[in-house]
Legacy VTK file of the C-alpha trace (Angstrom):
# vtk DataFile Version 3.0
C-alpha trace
ASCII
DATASET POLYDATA
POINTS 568 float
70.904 -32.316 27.174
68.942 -35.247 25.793
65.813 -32.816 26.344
66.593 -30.093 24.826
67.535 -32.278 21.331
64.606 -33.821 21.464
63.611 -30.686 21.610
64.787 -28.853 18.815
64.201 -31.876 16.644
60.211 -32.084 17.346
60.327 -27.416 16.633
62.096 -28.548 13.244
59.761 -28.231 10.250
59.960 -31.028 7.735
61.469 -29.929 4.398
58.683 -30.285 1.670
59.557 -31.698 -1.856
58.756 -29.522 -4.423
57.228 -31.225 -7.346
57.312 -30.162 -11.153
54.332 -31.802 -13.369
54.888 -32.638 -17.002
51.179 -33.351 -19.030
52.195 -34.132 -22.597
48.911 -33.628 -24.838
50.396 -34.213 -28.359
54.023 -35.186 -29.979
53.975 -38.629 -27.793
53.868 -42.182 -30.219
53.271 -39.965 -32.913
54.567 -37.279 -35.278
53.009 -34.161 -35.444
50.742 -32.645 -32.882
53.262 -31.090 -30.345
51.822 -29.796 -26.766
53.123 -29.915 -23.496
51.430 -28.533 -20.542
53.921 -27.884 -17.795
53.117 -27.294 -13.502
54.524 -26.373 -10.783
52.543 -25.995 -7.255
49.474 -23.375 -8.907
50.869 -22.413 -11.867
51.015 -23.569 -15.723
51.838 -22.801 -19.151
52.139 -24.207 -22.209
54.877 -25.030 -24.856
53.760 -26.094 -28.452
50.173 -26.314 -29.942
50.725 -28.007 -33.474
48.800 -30.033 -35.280
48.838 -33.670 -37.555
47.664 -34.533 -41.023
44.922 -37.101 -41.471
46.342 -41.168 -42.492
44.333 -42.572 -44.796
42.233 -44.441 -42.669
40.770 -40.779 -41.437
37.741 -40.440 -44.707
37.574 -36.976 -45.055
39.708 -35.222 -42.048
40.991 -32.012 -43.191
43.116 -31.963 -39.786
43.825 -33.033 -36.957
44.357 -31.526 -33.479
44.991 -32.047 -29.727
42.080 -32.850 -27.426
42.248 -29.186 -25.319
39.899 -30.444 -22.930
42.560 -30.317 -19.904
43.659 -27.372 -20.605
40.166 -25.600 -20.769
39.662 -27.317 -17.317
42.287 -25.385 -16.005
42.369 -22.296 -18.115
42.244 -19.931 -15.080
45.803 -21.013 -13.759
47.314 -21.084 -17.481
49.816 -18.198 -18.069
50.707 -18.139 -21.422
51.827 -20.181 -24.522
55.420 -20.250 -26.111
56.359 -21.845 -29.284
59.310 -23.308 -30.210
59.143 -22.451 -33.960
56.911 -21.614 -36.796
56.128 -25.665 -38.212
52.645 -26.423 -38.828
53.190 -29.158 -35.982
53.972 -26.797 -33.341
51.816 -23.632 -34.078
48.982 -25.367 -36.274
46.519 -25.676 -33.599
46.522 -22.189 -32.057
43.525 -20.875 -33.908
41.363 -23.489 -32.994
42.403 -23.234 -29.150
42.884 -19.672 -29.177
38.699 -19.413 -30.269
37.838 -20.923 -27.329
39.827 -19.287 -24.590
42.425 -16.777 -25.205
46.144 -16.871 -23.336
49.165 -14.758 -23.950
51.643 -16.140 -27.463
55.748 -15.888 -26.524
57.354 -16.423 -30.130
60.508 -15.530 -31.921
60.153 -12.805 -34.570
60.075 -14.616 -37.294
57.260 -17.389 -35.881
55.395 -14.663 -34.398
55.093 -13.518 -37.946
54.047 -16.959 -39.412
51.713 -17.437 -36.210
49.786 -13.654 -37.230
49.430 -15.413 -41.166
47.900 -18.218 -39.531
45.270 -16.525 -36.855
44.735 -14.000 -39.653
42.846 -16.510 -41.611
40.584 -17.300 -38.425
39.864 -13.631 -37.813
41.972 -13.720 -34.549
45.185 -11.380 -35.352
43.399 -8.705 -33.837
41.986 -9.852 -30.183
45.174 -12.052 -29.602
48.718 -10.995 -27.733
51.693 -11.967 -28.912
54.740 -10.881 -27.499
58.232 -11.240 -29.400
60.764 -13.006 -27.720
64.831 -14.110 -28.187
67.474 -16.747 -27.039
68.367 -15.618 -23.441
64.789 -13.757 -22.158
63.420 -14.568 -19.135
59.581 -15.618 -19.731
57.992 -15.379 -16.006
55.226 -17.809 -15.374
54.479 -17.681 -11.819
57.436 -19.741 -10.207
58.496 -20.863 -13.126
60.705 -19.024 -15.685
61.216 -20.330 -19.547
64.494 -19.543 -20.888
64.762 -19.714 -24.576
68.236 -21.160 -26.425
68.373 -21.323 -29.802
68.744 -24.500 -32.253
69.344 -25.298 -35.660
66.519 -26.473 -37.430
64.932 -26.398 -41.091
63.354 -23.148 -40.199
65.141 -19.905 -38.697
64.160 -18.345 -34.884
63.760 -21.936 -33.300
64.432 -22.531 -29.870
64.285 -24.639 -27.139
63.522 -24.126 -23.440
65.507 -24.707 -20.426
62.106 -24.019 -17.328
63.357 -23.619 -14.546
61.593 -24.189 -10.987
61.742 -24.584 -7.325
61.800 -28.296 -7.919
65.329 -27.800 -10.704
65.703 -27.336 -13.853
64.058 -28.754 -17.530
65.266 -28.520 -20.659
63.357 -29.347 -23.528
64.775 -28.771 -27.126
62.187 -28.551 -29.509
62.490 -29.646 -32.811
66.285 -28.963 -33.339
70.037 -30.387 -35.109
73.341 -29.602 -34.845
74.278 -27.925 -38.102
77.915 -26.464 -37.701
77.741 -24.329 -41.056
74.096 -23.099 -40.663
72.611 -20.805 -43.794
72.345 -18.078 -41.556
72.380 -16.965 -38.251
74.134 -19.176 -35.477
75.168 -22.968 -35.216
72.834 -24.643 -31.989
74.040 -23.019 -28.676
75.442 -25.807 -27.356
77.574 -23.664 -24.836
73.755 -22.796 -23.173
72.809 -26.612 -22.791
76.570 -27.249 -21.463
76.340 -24.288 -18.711
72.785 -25.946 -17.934
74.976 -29.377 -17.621
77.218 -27.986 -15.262
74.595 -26.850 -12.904
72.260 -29.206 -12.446
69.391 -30.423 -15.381
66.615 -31.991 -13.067
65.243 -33.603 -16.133
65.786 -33.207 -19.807
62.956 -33.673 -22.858
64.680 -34.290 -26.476
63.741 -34.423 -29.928
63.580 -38.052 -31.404
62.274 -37.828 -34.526
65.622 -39.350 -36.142
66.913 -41.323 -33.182
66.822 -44.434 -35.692
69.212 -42.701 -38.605
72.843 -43.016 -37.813
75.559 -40.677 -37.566
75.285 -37.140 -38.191
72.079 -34.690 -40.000
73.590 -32.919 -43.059
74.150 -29.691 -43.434
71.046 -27.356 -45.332
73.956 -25.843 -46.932
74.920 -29.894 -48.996
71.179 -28.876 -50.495
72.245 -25.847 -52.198
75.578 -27.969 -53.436
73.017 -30.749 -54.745
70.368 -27.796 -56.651
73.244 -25.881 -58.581
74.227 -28.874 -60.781
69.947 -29.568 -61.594
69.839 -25.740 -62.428
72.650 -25.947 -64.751
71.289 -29.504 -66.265
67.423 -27.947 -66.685
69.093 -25.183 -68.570
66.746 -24.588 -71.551
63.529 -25.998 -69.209
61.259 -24.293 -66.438
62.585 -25.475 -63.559
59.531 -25.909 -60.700
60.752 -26.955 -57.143
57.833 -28.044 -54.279
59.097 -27.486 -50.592
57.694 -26.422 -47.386
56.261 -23.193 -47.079
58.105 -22.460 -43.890
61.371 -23.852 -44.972
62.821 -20.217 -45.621
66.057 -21.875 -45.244
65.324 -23.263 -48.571
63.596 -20.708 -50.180
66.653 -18.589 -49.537
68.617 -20.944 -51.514
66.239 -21.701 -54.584
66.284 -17.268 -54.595
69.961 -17.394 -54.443
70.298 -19.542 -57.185
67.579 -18.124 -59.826
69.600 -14.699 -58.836
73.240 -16.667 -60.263
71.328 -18.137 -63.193
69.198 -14.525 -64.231
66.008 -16.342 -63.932
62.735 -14.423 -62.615
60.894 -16.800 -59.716
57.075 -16.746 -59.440
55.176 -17.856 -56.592
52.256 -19.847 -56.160
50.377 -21.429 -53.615
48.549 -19.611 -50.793
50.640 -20.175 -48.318
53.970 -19.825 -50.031
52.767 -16.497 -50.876
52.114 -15.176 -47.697
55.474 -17.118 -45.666
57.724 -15.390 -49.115
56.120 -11.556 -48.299
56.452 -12.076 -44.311
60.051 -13.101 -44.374
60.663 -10.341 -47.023
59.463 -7.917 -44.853
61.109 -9.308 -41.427
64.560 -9.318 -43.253
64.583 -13.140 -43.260
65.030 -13.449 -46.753
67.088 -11.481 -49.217
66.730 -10.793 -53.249
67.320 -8.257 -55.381
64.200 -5.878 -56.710
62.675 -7.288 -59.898
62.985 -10.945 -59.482
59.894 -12.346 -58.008
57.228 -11.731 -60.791
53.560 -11.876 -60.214
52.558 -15.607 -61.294
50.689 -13.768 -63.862
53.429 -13.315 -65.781
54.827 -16.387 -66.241
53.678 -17.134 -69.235
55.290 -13.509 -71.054
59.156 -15.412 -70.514
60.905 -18.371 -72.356
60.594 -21.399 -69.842
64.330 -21.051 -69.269
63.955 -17.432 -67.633
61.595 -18.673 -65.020
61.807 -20.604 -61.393
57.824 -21.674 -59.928
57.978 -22.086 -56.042
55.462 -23.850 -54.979
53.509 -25.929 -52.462
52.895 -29.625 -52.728
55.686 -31.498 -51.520
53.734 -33.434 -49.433
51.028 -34.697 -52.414
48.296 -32.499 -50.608
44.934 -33.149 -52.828
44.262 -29.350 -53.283
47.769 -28.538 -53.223
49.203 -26.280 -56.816
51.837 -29.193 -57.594
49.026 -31.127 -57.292
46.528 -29.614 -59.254
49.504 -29.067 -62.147
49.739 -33.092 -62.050
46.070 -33.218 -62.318
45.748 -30.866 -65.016
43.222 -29.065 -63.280
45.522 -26.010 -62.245
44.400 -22.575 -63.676
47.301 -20.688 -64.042
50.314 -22.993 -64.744
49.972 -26.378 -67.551
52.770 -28.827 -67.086
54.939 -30.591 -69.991
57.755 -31.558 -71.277
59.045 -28.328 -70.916
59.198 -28.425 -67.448
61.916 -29.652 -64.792
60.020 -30.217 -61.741
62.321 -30.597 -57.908
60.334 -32.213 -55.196
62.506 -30.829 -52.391
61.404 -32.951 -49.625
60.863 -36.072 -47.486
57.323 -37.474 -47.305
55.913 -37.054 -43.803
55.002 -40.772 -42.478
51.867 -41.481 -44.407
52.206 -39.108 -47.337
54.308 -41.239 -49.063
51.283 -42.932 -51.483
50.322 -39.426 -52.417
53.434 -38.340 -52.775
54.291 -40.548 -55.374
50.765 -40.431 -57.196
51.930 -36.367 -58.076
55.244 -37.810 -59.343
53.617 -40.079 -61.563
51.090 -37.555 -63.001
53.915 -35.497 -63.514
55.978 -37.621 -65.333
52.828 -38.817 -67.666
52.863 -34.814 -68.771
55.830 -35.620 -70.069
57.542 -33.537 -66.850
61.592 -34.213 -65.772
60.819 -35.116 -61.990
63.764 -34.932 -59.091
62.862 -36.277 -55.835
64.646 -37.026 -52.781
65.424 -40.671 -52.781
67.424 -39.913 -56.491
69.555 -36.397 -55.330
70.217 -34.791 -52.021
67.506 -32.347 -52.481
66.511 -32.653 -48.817
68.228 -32.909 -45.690
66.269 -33.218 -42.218
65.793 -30.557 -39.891
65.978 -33.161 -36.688
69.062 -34.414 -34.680
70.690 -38.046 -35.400
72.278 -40.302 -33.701
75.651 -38.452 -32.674
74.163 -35.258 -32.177
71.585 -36.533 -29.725
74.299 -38.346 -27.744
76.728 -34.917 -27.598
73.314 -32.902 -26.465
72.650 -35.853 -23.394
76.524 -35.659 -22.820
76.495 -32.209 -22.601
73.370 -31.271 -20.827
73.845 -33.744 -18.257
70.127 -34.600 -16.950
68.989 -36.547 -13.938
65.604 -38.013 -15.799
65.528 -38.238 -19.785
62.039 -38.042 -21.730
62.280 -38.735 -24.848
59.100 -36.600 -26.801
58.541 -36.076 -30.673
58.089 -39.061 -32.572
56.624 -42.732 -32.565
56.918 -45.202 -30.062
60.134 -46.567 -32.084
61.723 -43.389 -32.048
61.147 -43.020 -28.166
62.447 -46.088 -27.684
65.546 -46.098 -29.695
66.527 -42.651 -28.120
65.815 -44.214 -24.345
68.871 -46.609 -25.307
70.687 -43.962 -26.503
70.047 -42.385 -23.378
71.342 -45.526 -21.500
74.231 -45.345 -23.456
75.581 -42.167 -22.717
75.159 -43.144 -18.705
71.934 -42.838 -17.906
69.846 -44.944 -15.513
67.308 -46.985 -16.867
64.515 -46.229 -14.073
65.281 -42.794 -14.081
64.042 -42.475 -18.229
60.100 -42.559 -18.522
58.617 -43.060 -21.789
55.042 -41.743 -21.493
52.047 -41.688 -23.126
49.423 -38.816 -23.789
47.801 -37.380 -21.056
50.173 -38.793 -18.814
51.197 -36.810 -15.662
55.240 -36.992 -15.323
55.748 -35.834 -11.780
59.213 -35.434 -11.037
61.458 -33.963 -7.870
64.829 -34.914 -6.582
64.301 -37.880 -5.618
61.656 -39.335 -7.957
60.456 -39.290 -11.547
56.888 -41.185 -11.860
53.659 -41.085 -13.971
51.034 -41.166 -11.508
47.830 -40.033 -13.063
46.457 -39.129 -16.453
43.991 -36.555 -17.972
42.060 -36.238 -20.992
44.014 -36.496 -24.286
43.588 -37.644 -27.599
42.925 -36.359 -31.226
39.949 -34.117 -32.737
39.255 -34.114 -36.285
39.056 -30.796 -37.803
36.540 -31.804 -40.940
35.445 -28.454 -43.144
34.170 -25.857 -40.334
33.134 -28.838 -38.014
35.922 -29.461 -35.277
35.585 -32.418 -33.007
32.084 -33.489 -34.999
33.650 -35.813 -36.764
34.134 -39.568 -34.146
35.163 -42.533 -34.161
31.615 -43.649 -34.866
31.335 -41.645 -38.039
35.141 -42.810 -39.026
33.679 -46.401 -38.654
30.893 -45.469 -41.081
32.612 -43.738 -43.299
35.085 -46.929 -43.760
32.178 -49.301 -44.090
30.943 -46.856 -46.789
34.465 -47.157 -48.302
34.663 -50.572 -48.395
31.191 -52.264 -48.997
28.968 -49.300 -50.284
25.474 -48.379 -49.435
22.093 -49.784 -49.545
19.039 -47.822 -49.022
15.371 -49.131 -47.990
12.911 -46.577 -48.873
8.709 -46.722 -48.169
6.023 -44.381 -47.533
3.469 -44.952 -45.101
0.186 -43.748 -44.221
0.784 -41.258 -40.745
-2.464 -42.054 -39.662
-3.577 -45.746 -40.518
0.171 -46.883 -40.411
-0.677 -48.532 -43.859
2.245 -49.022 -46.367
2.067 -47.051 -49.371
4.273 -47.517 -51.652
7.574 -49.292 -51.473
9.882 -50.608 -50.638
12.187 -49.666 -52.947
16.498 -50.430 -53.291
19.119 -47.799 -53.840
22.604 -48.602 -54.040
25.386 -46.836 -54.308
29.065 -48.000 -54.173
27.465 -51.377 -53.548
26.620 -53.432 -57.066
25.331 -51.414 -60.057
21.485 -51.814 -60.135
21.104 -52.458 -64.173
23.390 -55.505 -63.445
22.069 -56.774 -60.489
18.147 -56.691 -60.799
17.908 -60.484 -59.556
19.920 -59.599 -56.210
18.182 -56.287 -55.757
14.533 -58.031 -56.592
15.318 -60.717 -53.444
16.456 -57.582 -51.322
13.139 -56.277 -51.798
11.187 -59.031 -51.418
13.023 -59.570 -48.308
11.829 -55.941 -46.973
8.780 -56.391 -48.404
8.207 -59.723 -46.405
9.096 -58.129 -43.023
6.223 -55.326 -43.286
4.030 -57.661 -44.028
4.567 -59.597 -41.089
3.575 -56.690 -38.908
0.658 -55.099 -41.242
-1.977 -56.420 -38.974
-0.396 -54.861 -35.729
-2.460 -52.468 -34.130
0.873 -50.475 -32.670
4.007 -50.477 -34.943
6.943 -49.717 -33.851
9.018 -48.594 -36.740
12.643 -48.692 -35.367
11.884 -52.400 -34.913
10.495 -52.781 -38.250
13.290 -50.928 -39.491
15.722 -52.883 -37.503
14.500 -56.055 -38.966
14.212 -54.540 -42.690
18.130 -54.013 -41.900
18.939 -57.488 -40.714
16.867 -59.090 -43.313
18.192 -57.546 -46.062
21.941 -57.408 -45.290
21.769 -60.999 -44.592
20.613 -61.662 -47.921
23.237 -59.252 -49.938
25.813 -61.123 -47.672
24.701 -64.316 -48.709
24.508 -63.593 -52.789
27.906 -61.337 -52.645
30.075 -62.063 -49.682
29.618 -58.145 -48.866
28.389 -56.313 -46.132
27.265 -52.721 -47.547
25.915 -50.222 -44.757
22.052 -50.781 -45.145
19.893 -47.840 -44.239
15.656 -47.799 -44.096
13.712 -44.840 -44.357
10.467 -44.630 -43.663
8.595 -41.595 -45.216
5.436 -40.785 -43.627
2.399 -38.782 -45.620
LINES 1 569
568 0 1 2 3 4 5 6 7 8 9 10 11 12 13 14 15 16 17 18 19 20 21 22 23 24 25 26 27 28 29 30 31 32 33 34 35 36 37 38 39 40 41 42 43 44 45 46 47 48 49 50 51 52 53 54 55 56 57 58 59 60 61 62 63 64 65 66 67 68 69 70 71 72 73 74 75 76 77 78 79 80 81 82 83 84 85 86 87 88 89 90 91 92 93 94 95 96 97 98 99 100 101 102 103 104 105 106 107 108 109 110 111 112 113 114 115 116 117 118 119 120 121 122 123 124 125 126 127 128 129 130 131 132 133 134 135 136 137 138 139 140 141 142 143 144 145 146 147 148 149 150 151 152 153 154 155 156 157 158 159 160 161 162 163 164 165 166 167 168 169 170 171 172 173 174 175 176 177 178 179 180 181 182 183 184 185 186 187 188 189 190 191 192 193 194 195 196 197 198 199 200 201 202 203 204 205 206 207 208 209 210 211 212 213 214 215 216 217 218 219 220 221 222 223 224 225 226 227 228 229 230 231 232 233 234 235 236 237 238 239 240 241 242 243 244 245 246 247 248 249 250 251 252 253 254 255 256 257 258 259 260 261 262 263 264 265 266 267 268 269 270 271 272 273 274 275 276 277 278 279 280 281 282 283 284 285 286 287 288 289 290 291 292 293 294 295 296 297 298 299 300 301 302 303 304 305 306 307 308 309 310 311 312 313 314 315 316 317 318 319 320 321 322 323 324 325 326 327 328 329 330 331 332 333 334 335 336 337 338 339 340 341 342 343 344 345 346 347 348 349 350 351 352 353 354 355 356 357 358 359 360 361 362 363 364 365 366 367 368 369 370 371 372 373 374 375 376 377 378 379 380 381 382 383 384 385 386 387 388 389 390 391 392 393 394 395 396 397 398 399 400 401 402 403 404 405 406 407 408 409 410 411 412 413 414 415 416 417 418 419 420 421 422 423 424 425 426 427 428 429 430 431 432 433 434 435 436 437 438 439 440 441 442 443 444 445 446 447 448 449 450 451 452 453 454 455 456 457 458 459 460 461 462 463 464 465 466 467 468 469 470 471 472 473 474 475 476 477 478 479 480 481 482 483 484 485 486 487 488 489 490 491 492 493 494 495 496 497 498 499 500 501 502 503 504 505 506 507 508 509 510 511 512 513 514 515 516 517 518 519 520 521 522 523 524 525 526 527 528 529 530 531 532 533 534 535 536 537 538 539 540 541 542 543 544 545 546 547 548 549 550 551 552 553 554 555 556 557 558 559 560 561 562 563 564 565 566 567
């Protein structure tokens, strides 16, 4: 008897763990940025692919963008991309990933529509599938299957995800809140993440953006109860409100109203534009025939008549709010006329600019509402009680906080331990990262390649650290450059050397400090005149040290100094 159970036991096979890999590659200490790579045994896909806007430590950055070098490592086992809604930080990226190495899109209708406005301006709409998809679809990649379930958020057709696997289940929510009277469509499916709860959630990956702001998000529809009484105050002015282009939940609204108070609404801004026509055509957003006028026509009604949406909320540089603050804007002058809603929060980092285009504004002589004065805003992402009824009701083994700084991680991980959850079972990781999880475990046990590219004009990832460091130093201390010519043959000096500056000291006013700068240069070449072999990136090296040691000396300043040699 003893036999034969020894037996069976050694025929037995041993029961293998299956494993589910999470490789966040964006949206981790940061805002903006969003992409998740998820695994299981050979197969991935990918939710998210947004972008970030430069701080102001990033000179000239246009944008910036995840580093896709993991996934173009393993773009053979990739089966698709879906997006969780239509936000610049979660589909911003896609044309500069999709030029490289092309997968299959999942979106809702409406971000499928925003995603085609986007890849059309990269020439992509064409060679690039994207397949439409709503809450309750079954997305198949490989052995794992995506389940969408729609959320509230600032922008209609968002969802999150609930993948699941051989390993269990993960939910992940996007960017969502829990708005009970939504402007349209339905309030956030909690019933979904509750059935999920009741069956098992493996491990469960949550919004955090506003895990520091108490009690509840307020409703979009408290924004439309906030613009009515500024419509009926701006009465005899042109009333101009800046928002988000995508924010169609707000550009319903703003429609709404100029429809009550028989005004016509022009458009401008590129982008507004194009998000206005889509959601026209998709059904998204509703107006009777003959209100929106070309922006051409502005100018043929009284002020009163008129509503300007536009872009700008965010104090963009090239942005038409902007420009009107600047002066510089070619269709549309701003004055005293002119009753001007900002109707948004400044993304972390905007904030300076932001209030630089409030300030122009008001020094036309402009009536300016922002945010922090009237409830012209509300937030699109979960607070405190809402993100403690979602862990309550989804239930999870392992909670990973995503979407936000390292503060906002944190503050949701308590959270998380508040409503019951296990400290060592919540990981807050880092970028590139790999979160393996199964049954019994949740670890990070490896990492990949992850990071930020800067998008600068058409160059993408040509723009460094390195040159960021220069381009500070040019910032802060100026420039400085050595020029002389030299013989190519002989190695004789010709003429030279001679000082330019720029952003450094101004030259008419400094002729004693820019005299001993020279004289300095002009001292090391004629140390090594009489060598037979000259080796100009010493000479040049020295020319460098010589003369910033000087300027340091006479101004406390260290400019970037540069020698060129010209050879004839």
């Amino acid at each position: 008897m003893s036999y034969q159970k020894s037996r069976q036991n050694k025929n037995k096979t041993p029961k293998v763990t299956e494993n589910i890999r999470i490789v966040p590659l964006g949206g981790l200490g940061e805002i903006g940025k969003n992409m998740t790579v998820f695994e299981c045994r050979e197969d991935k896909f990918i939710i998210d692919c947004g972008l970030s806007f430069p701080d102001s430590e990033m000179f000239g950055v246009d944008l910036v963008i995840p580093d896709f070098s993991y996934v173009l490592e393993n773009k053979d086992s990739i089966r698709g991309i879906v997006i969780t809604h239509g936000h610049e930080d979660h589909i911003g990226s896609l044309p500069y990933l999709l030029r490289e190495v092309k997968f299959p899109i999942y979106a809702t209708p409406l971000t499928k529509g925003l995603i085609e406005n986007k890849l059309a301006e990269h020439s992509l709409d064409k060679i690039v599938e994207i397949n439409v998809i709503r809450p309750g679809d079954r997305i198949e990649f490989g052995c794992m299957t995506a389940v969408p379930i729609h959320v509230n958020h600032s922008i209609p057709d968002a969802v999150g995800f609930a993948i699941e696997s051989p390993a269990g289940t993960v939910i992940t929510t996007g960017d969502f809140k829990i708005d009970y009277t939504p402007p349209q469509g339905e309030t956030t499916d909690l019933a979904t993440f509750a059935e999920y709860g009741k069956k098992g959630v493996l491990a469960y990956m949550a919004d955090s953006t506003n895990a520091e702001r108490l009690g509840f998000s307020a409703s979009e529809k408290t924004v439309a109860n906030s613009l009515k009484p500024l419509f009926e105050r701006a009465s005899s002015k042109r009333i101009v409100i800046a928002t988000f282009a995508s924010n169609i939940y707000r550009l319903q609204t703003i429609l709404d109203l100029a429809v009550h108070y028989k005004r016509k609404v022009a458009v401008s801004g590129r982008s507004m534009v194009k998000n206005i026509q889509m959601a026209l055509e998709l059904g998204y957003l509703k107006v009777p025939e003959g209100v929106i006028i070309e922006a051409e026509m502005v100018n043929k009604y009284q002020p009163e008549q008129i509503v300007l949406i536009t872009t700008g909320s965010q104090g963009e540089p090239l942005s038409a709010l902007s420009r009107m603050s600047g002066g510089t804007h070619r269709q549309f002058s701003v004055g005293k006329g002119d009753f001007i809603i900002i109707s948004a929060t400044p993304i972390p980092g905007n904030e300076k600019m932001v209030t630089k285009v409030i300030n122009g504004l008001m020094k036309l002589g402009a009536e300016v509402i922002y945010e922090s004065m009237y409830d012209v805003h509300v937030s699109g992402h979960a607070a405190q009680e809402e993100l403690k009824l979602m862990l309550n009701l989804v239930k999870p083994k392992y909670f990973i906080p995503i979407h936000g700084e390292y503060k906002h991680l944190k503050k949701h991980s308590m959270l998380a331990q508040g409503a019951g959850i296990d400290e060592k079972n919540i990981v807050i990781a880092e970028l590139g990262g790999v979160i393996t999880i199964n049954k019994e475990e949740i670890k990070v046990d490896n990492s990949v390649q992850a990071g930020q590219i800067f998008v600068d004009g058409l160059g993408v990832g040509d723009v460094g650290s390195v040159v960021l460091r220069d381009r500070r130093h040019l910032s802060q201390d100026g420039l400085v450059v050595v020029v002389f010519s030299v013989d190519r043959a002989s190695g004789e000096v010709l003429s030279g050397p001679d000082i330019v500056s720029r952003g450094f000291v101004y030259v008419k006013e400094s002729e004693q400090l820019i005299a001993e700068a020279r004289q300095k240069a002009r001292s090391v070449l004629e140390k090594y005149r009489d060598y037979e072999y000259k080796d100009w990136s010493v000479i040049k090296s020295k020319i460098r040290e010589q003369v910033s040691h000087v300027l340091y000396q006479r101004t406390k300043r260290s400019p970037m100094v540069l020698p060129i040699v010209m050879e004839i």
